[in-house]
N, C-alpha and C positions, 0 to 999 in steps of 0.2 A: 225641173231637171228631166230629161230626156232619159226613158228607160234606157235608152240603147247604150246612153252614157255610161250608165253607173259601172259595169267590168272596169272599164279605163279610170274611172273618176275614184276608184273604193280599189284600187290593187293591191294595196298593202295594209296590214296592218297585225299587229305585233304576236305573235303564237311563240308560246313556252320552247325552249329548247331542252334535249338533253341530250348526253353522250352517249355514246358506248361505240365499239369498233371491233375482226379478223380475216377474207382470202378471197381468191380473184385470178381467173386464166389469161392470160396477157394478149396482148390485139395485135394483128400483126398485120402489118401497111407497106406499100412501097416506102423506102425512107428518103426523108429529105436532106438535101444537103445545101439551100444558102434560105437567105429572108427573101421574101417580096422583096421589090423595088421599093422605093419611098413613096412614089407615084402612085400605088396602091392605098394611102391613106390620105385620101382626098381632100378633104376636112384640113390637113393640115398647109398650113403656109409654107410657101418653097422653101425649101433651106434649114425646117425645124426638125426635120425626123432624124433621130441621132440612133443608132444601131446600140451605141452602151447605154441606152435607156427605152430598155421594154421589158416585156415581159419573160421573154428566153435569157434576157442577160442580167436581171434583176432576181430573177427565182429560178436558179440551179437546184435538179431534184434534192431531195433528202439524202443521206447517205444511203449505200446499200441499194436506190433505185435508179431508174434512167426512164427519160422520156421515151412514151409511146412510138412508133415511128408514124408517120404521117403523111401522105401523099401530095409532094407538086404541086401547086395550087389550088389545094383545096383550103374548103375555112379554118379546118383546123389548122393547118401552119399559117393561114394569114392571122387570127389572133394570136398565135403563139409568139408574133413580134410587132400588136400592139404596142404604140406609144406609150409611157409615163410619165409623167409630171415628178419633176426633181423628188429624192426620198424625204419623207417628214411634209408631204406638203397634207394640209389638212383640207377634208372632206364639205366640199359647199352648196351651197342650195341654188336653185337656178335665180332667186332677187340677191343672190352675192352673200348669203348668210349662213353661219358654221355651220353643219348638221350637229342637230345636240350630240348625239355620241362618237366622239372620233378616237374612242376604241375597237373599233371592229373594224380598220383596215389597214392593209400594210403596205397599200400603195396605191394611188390615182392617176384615173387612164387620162391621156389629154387627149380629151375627146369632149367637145364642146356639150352644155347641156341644154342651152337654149336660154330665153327671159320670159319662159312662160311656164306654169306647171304643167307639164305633159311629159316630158321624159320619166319616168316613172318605171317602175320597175319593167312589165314585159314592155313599156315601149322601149329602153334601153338596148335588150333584145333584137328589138325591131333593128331599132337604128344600126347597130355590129351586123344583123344580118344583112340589111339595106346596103349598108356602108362595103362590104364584103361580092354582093352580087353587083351593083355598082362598077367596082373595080374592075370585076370579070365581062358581063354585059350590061350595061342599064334595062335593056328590052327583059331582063329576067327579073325586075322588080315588081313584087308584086305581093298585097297581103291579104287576108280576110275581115272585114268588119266584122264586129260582136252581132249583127243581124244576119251575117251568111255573106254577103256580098264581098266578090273578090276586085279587088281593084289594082290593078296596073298599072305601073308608073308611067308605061309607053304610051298606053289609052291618055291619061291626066296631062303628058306634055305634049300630045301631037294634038288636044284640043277638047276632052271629053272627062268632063271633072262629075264632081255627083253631091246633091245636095239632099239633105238629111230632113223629113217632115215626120215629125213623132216619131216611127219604127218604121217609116220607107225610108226607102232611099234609093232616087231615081238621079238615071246621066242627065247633066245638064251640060251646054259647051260652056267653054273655057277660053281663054286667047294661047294659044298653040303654042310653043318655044323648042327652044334646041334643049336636050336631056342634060344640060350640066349642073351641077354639085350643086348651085344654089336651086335649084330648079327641083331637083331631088329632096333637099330642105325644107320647102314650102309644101312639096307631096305629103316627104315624113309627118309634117305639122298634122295633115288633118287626117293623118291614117291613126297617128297618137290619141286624137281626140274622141273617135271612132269605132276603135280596137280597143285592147286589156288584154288582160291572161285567159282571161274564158275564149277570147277568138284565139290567141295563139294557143293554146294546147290544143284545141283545133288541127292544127295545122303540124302540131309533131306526130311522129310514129311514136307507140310506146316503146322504152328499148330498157331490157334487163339492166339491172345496176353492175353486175356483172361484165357487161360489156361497155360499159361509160368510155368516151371517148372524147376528143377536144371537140367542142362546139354541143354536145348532147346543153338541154336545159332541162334542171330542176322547174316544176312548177305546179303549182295548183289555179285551177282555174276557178273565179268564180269573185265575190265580194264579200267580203276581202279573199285574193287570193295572192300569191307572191307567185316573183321569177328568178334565177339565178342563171348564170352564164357558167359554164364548164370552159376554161380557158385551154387548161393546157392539163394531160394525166401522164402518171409517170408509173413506172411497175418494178416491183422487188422481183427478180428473175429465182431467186431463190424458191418464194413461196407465190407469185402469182399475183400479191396485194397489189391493191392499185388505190393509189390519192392524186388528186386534185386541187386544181386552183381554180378557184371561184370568184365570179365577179357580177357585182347587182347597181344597179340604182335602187330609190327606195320613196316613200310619200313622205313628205312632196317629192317634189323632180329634185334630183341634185347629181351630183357627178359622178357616175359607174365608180366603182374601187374593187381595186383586190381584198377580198375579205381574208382578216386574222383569225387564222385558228385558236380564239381565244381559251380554249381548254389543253392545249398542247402539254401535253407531259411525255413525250417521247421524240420530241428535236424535230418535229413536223414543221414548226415556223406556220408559214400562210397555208401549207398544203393540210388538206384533207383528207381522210383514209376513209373510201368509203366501202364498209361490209354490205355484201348483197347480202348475207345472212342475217342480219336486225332487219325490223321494222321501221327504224327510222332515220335521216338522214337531218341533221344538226345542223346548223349555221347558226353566225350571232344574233341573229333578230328573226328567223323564221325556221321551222321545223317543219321537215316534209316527209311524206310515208315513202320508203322505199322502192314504192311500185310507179310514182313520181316524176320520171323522168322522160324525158321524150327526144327525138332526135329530127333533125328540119330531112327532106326527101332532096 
């Protein structure tokens, strides 16, 4: 196995959780007033993108809070009306197989995961933020390999692809094509194979838990490390708190989900309350230190 592999190959694997949770000054953004086009979620077949099934019309904040506001086409409002898959559908593997725990979400993105294991925690990541710059430009696709190397999605389809020897990794050509959706697809594949959370935390600024926002990511880099998506945050105008909807792939590859706040004892549902004052930030299958979180530029 290929050193360069093992980030992407070892991304996950299972760290103790615990609770605890209090306060937070709220973010303030131009606000938004409708969804993306459908047209924005590429991936999907004409005709499937349904406005009563995403993520803005499926998870209304908590009582007492209201969503962040959020700037015009930025990522955070284009995840904030991600696709779902009907409520109750259960959590699957990329060879079509249950994820053993299908307590720890409370909804599934329909967002394809592939028939190979590579989708995986930070490559899931990848792909929303792929899938998102895409929408906007293709020419701004672009990630880091686990060795350093930045590769381009415009480089890879106008003819200039890169092949992996030990811990190089030198351009080789390619047969050139137009930058569409499938095309981007076959990129993803080998940028998945390549990358892991050690190259993407890389790639985030670090950003106070205090200031979380839609699109920030949970993460630790390394083997094992794990990734989380910050979907959508909402804030108590009262006292400043801010919670969270979080969503991850997980080892093996299987299908992004909105994770359940399985400790809920105060009407939280899927949302997350995260205190910049602890040490540590909870989820159902992985636990991150507070200082954690990163933001894409």
């Amino acid at each position: 196995m290929l050193l360069l592999l093992l980030p992407a190959l070892l991304c996950c694997a299972e760290a103790p959780a615990t609770a605890e949770w209090p306060a937070t000054p709220p973010l303030q953004a131009p606000a938004v007033t409708s969804a993306p086009a459908p047209s924005r979620y590429a991936w999907l077949p004409k005709g499937r993108y349904l406005p009563a099934q995403t993520v803005a019309a499926r998870f209304a904040p908590p009582a007492g809070y209201q969503r962040v506001a959020v700037a015009e086409g930025s990522f955070g409002q284009w995840l904030r009306f991600l696709p779902l898959l009907p409520a109750g559908t259960p959590v699957t593997l990329y060879n079509g197989q249950p994820k053993d725990r299908q307590d720890v979400h409370a909804a599934v993105l329909d967002l394809d995961v592939g028939s190979r294991d590579l989708q995986q925690c930070a490559d899931a990541v990848i792909r929303l933020r792929a899938e998102y710059l895409f929408s906007q430009n293709p020419d701004q696709v672009h990630f880091h390999l686990t060795s350093g190397d930045d590769i381009g999605f415009r480089a890879w389809y106008s003819g200039t692809g890169f092949r992996v020897t030990g811990n190089d990794v030198r351009p080789t050509p390619r047969p050139a094509e137009a930058p569409t959706h499938a095309s981007l697809r076959r990129y993803l594949d080998q940028i998945f194979t390549y990358a892991g959370t050690l190259s993407l935390s890389k790639e985030l600024q670090p950003t106070p838990l205090a200031r979380v926002q839609p699109g920030d990511v949970l993460i630790r880099g390394g083997s094992p490390g794990h990734a989380v998506l910050v979907l959508d945050v909402a804030t108590q105008p009262r006292t400043g708190r801010r919670v969270a909807l979080l969503a991850q792939s997980y080892m093996p590859a299987q299908q992004m989900h909105v994770l359940q706040n399985v400790w809920d004892e105060t009407g939280l549902g899927a949302w997350f309350y995260l205190d910049p004052a602890a040490d540590r930030v909870s989820t159902p299958e992985w636990t991150f230190r507070s200082t954690e979180l990163g933001r894409f530029e």
